[in-house]
LOVEX-615460 format. One record per residue: residue number from 1; residue in three letters; x, y, z of N, C-alpha, C in turn. Coordinates in nm, 2 decimals. Example, Ala and Ser with C-alpha at 12.3 -4.5 7.8 and 13.67 -1.06 7.14 Angstrom:
BEGIN
nr=1; rest=Ala; npx=1.32; npy=-0.57; npz=0.78; capx=1.23; capy=-0.45; capz=0.78; cpx=1.32; cpy=-0.33; cpz=0.78
nr=2; rest=Ser; npx=1.28; npy=-0.22; npz=0.71; capx=1.37; capy=-0.11; capz=0.71; cpx=1.29; cpy=0.00; cpz=0.79
END
This chain:
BEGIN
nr=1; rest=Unk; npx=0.08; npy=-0.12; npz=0.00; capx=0.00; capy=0.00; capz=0.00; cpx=0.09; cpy=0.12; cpz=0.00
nr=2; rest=Unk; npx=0.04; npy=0.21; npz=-0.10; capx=0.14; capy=0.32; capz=-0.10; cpx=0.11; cpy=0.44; cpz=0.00
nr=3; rest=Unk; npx=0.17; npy=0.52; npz=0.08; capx=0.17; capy=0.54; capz=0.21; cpx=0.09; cpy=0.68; cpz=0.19
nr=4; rest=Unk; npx=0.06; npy=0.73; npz=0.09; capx=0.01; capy=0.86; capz=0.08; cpx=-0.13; cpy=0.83; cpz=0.00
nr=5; rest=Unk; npx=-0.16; npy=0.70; npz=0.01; capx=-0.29; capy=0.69; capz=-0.01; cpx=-0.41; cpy=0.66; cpz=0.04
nr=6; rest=Unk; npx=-0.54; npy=0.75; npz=0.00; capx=-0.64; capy=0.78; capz=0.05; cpx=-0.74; cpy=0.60; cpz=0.14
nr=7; rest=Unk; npx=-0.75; npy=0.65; npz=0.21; capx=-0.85; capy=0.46; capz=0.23; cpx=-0.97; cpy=0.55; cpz=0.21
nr=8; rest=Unk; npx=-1.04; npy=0.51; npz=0.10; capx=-1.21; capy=0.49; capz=0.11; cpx=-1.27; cpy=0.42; cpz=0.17
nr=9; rest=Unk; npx=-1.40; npy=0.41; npz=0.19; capx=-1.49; capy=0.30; capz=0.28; cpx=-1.60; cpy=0.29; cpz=0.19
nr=10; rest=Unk; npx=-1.61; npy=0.16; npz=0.17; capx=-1.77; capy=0.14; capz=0.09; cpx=-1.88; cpy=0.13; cpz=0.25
nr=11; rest=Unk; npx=-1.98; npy=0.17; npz=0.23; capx=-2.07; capy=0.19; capz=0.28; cpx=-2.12; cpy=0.11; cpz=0.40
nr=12; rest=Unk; npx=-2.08; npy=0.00; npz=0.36; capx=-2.11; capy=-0.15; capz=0.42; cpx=-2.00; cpy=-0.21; cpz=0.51
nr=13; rest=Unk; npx=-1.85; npy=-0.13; npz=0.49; capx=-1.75; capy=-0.11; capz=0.65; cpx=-1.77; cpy=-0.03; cpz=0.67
nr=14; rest=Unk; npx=-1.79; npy=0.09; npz=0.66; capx=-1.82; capy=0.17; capz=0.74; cpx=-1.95; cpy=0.15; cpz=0.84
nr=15; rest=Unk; npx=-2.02; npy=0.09; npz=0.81; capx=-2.15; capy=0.05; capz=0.88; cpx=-2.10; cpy=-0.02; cpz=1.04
nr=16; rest=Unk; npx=-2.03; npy=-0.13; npz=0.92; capx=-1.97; capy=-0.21; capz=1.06; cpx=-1.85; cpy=-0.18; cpz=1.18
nr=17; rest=Unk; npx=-1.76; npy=-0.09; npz=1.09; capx=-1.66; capy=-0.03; capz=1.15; cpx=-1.68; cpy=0.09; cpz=1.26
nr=18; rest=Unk; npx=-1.74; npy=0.17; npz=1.25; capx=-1.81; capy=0.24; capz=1.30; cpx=-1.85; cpy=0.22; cpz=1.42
nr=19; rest=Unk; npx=-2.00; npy=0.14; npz=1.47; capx=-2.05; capy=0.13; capz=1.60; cpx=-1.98; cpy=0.04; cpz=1.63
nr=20; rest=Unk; npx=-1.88; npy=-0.09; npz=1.62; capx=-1.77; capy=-0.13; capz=1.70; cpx=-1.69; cpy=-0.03; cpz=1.74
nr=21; rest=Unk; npx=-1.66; npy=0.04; npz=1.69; capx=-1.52; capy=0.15; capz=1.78; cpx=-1.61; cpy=0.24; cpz=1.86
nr=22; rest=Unk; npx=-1.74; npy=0.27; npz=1.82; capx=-1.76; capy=0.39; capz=1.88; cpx=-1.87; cpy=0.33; cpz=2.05
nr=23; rest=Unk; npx=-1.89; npy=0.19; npz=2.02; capx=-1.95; capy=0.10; capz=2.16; cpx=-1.81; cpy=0.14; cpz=2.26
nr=24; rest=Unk; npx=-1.69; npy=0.09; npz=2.21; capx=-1.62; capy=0.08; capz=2.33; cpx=-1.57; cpy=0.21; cpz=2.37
nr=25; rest=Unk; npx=-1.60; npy=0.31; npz=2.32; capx=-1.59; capy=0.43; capz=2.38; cpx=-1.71; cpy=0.50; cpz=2.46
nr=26; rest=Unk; npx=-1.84; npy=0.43; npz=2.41; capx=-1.93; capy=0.47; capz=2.46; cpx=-1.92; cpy=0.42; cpz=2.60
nr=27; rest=Unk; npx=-1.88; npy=0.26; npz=2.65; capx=-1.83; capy=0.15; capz=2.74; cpx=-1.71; cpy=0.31; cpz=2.83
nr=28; rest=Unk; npx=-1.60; npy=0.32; npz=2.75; capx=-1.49; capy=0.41; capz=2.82; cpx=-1.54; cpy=0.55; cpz=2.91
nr=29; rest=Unk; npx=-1.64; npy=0.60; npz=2.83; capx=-1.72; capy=0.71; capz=2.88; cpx=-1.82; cpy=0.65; cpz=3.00
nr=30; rest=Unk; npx=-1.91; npy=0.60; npz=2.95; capx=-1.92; capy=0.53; capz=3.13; cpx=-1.87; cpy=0.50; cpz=3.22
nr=31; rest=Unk; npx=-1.76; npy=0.45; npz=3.23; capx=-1.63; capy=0.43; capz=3.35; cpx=-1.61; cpy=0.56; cpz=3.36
nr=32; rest=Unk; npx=-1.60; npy=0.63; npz=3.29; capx=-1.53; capy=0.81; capz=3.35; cpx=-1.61; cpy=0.89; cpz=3.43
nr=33; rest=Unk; npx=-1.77; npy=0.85; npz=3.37; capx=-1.90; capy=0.86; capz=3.47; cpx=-1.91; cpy=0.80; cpz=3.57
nr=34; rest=Unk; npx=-1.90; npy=0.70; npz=3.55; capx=-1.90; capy=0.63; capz=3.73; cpx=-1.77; cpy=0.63; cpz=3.84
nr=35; rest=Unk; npx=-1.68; npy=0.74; npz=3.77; capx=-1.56; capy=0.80; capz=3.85; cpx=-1.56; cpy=0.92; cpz=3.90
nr=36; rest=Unk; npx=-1.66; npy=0.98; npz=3.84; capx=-1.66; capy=1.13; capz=3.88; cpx=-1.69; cpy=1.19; cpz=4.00
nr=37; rest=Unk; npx=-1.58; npy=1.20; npz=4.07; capx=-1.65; capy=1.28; capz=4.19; cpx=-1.77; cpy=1.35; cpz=4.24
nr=38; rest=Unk; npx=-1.83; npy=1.33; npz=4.34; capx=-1.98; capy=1.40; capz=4.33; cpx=-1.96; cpy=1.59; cpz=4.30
nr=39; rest=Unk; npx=-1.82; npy=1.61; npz=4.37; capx=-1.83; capy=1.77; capz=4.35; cpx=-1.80; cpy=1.78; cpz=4.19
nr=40; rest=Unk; npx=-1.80; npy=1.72; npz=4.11; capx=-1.72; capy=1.79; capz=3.94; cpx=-1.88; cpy=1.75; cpz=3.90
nr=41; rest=Unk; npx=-1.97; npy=1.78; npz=3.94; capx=-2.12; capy=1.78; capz=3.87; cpx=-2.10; cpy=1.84; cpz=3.71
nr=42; rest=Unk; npx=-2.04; npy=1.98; npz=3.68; capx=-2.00; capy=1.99; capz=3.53; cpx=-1.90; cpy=1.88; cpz=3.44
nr=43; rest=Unk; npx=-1.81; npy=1.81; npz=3.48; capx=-1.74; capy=1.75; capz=3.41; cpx=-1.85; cpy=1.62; cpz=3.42
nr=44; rest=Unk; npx=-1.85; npy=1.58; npz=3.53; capx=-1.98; capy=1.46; capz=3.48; cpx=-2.10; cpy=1.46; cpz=3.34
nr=45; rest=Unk; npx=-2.17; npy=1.57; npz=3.42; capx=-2.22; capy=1.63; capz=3.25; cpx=-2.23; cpy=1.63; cpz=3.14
nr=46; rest=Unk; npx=-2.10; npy=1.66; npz=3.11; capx=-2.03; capy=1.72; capz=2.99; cpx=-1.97; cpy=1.55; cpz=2.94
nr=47; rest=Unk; npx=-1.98; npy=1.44; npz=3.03; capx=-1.92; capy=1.35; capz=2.95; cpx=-2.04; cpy=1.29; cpz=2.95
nr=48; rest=Unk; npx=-2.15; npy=1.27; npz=3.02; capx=-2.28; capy=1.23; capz=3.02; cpx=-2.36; cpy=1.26; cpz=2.88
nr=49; rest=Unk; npx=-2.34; npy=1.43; npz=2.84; capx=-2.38; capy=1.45; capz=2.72; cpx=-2.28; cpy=1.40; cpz=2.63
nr=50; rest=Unk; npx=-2.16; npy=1.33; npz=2.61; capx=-2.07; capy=1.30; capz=2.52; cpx=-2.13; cpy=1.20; cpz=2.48
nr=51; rest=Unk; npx=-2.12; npy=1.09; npz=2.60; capx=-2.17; capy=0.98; capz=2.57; cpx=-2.33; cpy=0.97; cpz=2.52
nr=52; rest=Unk; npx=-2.41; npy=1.06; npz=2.54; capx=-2.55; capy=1.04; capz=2.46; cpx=-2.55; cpy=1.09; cpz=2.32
nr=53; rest=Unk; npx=-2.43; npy=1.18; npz=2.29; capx=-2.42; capy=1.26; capz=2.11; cpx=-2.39; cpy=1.07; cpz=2.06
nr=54; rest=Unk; npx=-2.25; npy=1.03; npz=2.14; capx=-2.20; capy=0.92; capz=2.07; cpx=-2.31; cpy=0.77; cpz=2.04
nr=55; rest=Unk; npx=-2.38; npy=0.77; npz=2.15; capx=-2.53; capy=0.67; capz=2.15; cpx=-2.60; cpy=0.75; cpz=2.05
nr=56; rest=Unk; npx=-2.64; npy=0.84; npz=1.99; capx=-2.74; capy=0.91; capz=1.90; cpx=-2.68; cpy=0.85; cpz=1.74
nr=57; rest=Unk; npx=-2.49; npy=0.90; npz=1.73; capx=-2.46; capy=0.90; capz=1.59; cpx=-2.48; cpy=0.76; cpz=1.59
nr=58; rest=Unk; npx=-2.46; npy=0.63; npz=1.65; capx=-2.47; capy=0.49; capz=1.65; cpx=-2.64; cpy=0.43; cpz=1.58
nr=59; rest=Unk; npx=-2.70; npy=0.50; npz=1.68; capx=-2.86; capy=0.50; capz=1.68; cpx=-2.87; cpy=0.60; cpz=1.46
nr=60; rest=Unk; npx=-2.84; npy=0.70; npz=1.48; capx=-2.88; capy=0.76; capz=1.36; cpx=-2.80; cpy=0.66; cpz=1.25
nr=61; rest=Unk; npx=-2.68; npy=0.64; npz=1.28; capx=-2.62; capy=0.55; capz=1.16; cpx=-2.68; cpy=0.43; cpz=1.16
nr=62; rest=Unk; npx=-2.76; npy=0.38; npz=1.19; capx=-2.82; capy=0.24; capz=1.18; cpx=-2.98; cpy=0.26; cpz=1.12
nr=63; rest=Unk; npx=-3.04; npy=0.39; npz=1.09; capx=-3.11; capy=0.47; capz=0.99; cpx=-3.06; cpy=0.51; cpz=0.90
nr=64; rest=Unk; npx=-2.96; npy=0.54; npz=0.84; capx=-2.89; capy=0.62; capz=0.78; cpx=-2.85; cpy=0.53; cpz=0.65
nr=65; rest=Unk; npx=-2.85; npy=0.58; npz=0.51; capx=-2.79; capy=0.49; capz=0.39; cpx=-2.70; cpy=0.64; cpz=0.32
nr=66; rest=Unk; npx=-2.58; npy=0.61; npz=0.27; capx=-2.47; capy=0.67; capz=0.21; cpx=-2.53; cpy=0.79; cpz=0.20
nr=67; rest=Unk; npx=-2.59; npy=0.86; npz=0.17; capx=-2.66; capy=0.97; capz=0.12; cpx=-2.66; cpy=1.10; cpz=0.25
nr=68; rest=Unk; npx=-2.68; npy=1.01; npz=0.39; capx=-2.73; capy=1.09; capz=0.50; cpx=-2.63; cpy=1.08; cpz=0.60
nr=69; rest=Unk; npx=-2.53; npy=1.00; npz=0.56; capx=-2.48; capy=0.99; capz=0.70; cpx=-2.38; cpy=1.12; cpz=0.76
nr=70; rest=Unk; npx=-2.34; npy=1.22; npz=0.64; capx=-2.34; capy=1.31; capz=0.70; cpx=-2.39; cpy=1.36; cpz=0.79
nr=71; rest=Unk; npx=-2.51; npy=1.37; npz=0.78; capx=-2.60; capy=1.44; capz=0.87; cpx=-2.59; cpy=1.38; cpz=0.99
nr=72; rest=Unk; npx=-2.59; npy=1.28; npz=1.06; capx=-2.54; capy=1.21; capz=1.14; cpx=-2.45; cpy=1.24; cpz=1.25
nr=73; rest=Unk; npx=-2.32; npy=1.29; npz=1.14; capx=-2.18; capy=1.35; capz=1.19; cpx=-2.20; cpy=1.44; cpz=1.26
nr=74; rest=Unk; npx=-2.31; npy=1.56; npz=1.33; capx=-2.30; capy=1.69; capz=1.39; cpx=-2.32; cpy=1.58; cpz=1.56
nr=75; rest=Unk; npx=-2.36; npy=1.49; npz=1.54; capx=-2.43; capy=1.40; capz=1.71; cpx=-2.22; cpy=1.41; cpz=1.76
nr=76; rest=Unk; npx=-2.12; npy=1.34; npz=1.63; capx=-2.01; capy=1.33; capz=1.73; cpx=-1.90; cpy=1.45; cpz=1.71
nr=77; rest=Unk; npx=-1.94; npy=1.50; npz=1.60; capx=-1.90; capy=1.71; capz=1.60; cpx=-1.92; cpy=1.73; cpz=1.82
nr=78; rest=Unk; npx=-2.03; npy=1.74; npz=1.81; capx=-2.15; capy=1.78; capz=1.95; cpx=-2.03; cpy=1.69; cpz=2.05
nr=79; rest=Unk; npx=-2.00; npy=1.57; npz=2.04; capx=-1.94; capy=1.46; capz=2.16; cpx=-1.78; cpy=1.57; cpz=2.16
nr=80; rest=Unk; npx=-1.74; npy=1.53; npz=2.04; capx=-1.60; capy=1.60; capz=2.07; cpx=-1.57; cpy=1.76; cpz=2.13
nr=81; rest=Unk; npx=-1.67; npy=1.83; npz=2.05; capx=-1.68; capy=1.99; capz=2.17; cpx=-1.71; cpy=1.98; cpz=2.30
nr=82; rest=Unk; npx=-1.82; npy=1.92; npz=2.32; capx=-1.83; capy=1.82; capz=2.52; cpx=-1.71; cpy=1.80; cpz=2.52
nr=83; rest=Unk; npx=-1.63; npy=1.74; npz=2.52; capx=-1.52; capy=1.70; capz=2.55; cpx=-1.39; cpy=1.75; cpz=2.55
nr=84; rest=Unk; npx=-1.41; npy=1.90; npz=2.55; capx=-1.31; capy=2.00; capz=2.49; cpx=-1.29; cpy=2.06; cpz=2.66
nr=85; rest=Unk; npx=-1.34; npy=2.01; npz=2.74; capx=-1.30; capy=2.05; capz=2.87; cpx=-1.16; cpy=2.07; cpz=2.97
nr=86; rest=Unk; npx=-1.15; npy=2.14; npz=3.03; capx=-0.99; capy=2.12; capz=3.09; cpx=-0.97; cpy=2.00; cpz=3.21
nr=87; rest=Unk; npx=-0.92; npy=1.89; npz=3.18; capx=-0.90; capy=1.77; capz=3.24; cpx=-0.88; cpy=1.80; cpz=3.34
nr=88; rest=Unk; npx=-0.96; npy=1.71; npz=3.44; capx=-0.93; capy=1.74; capz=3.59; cpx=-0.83; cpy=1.59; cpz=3.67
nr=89; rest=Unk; npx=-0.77; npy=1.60; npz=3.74; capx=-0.66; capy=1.54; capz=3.74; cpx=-0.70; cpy=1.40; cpz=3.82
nr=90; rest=Unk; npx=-0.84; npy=1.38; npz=3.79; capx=-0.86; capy=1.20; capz=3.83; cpx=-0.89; cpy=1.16; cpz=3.71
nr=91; rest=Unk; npx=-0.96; npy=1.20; npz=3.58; capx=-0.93; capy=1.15; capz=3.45; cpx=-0.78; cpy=1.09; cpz=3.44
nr=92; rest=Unk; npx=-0.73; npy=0.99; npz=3.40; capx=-0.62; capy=0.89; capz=3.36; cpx=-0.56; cpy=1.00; cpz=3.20
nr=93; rest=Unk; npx=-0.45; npy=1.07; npz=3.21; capx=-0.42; capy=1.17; capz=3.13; cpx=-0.44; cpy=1.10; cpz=2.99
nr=94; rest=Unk; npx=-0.42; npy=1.00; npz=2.96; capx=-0.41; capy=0.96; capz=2.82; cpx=-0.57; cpy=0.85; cpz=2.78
nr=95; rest=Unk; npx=-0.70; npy=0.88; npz=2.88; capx=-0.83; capy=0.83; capz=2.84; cpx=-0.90; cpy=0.95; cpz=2.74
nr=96; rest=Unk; npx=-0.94; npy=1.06; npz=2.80; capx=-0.95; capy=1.14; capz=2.76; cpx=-0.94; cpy=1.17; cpz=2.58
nr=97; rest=Unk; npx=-0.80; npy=1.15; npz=2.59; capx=-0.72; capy=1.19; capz=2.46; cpx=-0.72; cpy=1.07; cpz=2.37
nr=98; rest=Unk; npx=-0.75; npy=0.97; npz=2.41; capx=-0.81; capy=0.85; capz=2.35; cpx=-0.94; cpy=0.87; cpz=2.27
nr=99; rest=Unk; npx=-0.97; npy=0.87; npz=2.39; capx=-1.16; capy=0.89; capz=2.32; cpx=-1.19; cpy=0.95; cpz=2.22
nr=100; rest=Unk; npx=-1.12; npy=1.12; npz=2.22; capx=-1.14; capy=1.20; capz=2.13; cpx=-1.06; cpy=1.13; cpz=2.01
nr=101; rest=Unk; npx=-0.94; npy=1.10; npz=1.98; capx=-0.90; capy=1.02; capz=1.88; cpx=-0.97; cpy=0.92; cpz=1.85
nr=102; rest=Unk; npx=-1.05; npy=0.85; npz=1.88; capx=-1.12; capy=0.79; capz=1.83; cpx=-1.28; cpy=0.81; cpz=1.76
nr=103; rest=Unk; npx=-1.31; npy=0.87; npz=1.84; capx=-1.43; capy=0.97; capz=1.78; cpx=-1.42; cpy=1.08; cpz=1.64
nr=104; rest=Unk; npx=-1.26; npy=1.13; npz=1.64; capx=-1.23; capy=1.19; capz=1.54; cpx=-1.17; cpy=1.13; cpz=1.44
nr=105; rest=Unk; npx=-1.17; npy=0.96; npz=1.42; capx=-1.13; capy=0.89; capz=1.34; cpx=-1.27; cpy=0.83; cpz=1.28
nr=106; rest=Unk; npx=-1.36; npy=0.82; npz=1.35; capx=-1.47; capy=0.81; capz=1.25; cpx=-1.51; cpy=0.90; cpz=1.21
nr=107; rest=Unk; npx=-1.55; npy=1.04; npz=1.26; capx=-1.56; capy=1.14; capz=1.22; cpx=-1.54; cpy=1.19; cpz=1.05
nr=108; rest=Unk; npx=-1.36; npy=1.17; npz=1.09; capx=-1.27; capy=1.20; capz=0.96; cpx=-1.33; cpy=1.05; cpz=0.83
nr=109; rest=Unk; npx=-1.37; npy=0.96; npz=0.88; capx=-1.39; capy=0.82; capz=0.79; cpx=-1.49; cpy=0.89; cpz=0.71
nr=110; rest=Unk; npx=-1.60; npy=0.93; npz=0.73; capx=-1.72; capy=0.96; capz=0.70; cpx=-1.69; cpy=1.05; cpz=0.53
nr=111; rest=Unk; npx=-1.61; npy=1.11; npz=0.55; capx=-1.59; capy=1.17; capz=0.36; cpx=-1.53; cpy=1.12; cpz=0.33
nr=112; rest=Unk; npx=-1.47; npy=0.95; npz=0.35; capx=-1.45; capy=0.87; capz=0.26; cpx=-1.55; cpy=0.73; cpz=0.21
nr=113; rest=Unk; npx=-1.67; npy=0.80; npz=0.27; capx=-1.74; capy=0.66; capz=0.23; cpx=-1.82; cpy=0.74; cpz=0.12
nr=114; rest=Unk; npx=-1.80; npy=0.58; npz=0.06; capx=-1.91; capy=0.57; capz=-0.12; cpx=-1.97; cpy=0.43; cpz=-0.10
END
């Protein structure tokens, strides 16, 4: 494979590819929920609303045929700005930064599917 080449996705990995990566983050985001101190009531939140944008784009992409799934894409746009928060120092420094990399790998997948 030549290294400066584009991966497309036909419609039908991306389908599958997709809500596998984005379950175990959804999975990740609940542990960080069930960590949160009762005083960080905003950071709870904010990942509470992450993880429901990321349940919505799963839920919308399993509606969704080639045409729409753009539309789709604003549910984990929405996850990753939630998530644009200033880490508080019981988050595990490199979960965080995970999550969003991965959310912004499907993200980015999405204008390569035909």
């Amino acid at each position: 494979m030549v290294e400066n080449e584009i991966q497309f996705l036909r419609w039908k990995e991306f389908r599958q590819m997709a809500p596998s990566i984005l379950r175990l983050e959804i999975t990740r985001l609940g542990g960080l929920i069930d960590a949160t101190p009762p005083e960080a009531l905003d950071v709870r939140n904010a990942l509470v609303k992450a993880r429901f944008e990321v349940q919505q784009f799963v839920s919308c992409l399993e509606n969704a045929d080639p045409s729409t799934t753009k539309a789709c894409a604003s549910h984990l746009q929405t996850a990753l700005l939630v998530l644009s928060f200033d880490e508080p120092e019981w988050i595990p420094r490199q979960t965080r930064a995970y999550i969003i990399d991965r959310l912004t790998y499907v993200l980015d997948r999405i204008a390569l599917v035909y």
